[in-house]
N, C-alpha and C positions, 0 to 999 in steps of 0.2 A: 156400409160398403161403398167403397170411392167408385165412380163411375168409370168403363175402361174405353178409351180410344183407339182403336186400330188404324191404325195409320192408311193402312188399303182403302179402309172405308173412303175416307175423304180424299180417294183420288192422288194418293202417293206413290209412286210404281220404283221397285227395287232395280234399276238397272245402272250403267256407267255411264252411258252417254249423255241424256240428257238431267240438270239441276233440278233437286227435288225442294231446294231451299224454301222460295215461295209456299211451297204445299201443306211443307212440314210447318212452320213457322205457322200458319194458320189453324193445323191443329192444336199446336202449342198454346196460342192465345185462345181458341175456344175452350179449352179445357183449364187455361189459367179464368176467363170469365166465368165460368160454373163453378170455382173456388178447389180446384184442382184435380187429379183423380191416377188413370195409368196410361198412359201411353205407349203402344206394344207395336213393336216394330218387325213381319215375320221375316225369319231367315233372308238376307238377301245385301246387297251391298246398294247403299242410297248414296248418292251424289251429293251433296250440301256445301254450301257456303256456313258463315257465324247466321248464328242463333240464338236468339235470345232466349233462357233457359228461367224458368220461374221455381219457388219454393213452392212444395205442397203437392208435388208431383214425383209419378215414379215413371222413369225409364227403363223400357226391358226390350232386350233385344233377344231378338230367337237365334241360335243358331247350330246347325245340325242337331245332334240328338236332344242337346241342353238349351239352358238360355240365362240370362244375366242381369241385372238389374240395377239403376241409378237410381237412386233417390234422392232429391233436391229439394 
């Protein structure tokens, strides 16, 4: 079982005004240094700049009733 990251955890907050770039980026590489896992993002609009996006990971965002998922 891939281990999962919530994004909330590490201090990444869903809203417009302020860049969550930095945040996100950092879970990204801790979870490429553990040799990958999920990355879950709950319902919410993040602000981001580029990112650099690794293989061996899944991206899943939540939103309303559903949710969806990237796999890289």
């Amino acid at each position: 079982m891939m281990p999962t990251y919530p994004v909330t955890d590490y201090g990444v907050k869903p809203n417009y005004q302020t860049s969550q770039t930095a945040a996100i980026q950092a879970v990204i590489d801790q979870c490429h240094a553990a040799g990958g896992g999920q990355i879950t993002f709950p319902k919410g609009y993040y602000h981001t700049g580029g990112l650099r996006l690794y293989s061996d990971m899944t991206y899943i965002y939540k939103a309303g009733l559903g949710s969806w998922a990237v796999r890289i």
